[in-house]
Phi, psi and omega in degrees: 000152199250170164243103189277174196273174192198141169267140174310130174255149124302177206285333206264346183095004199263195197263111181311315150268125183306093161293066150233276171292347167077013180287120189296155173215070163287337218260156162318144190109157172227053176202129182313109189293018202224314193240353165089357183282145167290131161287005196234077189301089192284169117324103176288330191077016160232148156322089186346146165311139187082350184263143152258074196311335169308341186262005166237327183175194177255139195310156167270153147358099192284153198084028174299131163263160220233160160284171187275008180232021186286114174273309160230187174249134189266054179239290170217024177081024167291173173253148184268134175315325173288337152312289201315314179275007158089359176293318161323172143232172155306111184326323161314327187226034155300124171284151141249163172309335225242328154253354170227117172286001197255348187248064208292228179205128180195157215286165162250131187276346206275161201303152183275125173279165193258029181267000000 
């Protein structure tokens, strides 16, 4: 089984540290006050290009949050705010620590969610 990259989450689901700039975010909010990325791995409700979410169902709710290494949402395939925003990679061309040390792998802290 491979192991994908992942952002550290807090209990609330945001990013202990900013993956764009590395800005710590002990503080209230949910967008990096130095660089401006959202901290928060959402549901977008929208569907990669070319998917159709209509032919399996209908979207959840947008904002469901997600885990930190959640690419879509697996509710309903939608793309994760952290995709969207290129924090993510393609799964296809997910670095691990083990080729890259500079991109490490690392747990999500956050309460465990029923996702």
């Amino acid at each position: 089984m491979k192991t994908y990259s992942s952002i550290k989450l807090n209990d609330s689901g945001k990013a202990m540290e900013c993956p764009q700039c590395h800005a710590s975010q002990e503080e209230k909010g949910e967008f990096c006050d130095i660089c401006g990325t959202y901290l928060i791995n959402r549901c977008t409700g929208h569907p990669e290009k070319g998917f159709n979410y209509n032919d399996f169902g209908e979207p959840c709710e947008e904002g469901k949050i997600l885990g930190g290494r959640s690419r879509y949402c697996r509710f309903c395939g939608c793309m994760s705010t952290f995709y969207q925003q290129g924090i993510l990679l393609e799964y296809k061309e997910d670095v691990t620590s083990e080729k890259n040390p500079f991109f490490p792998i690392v747990e999500n802290i956050a309460n465990q969610h029923p996702f």
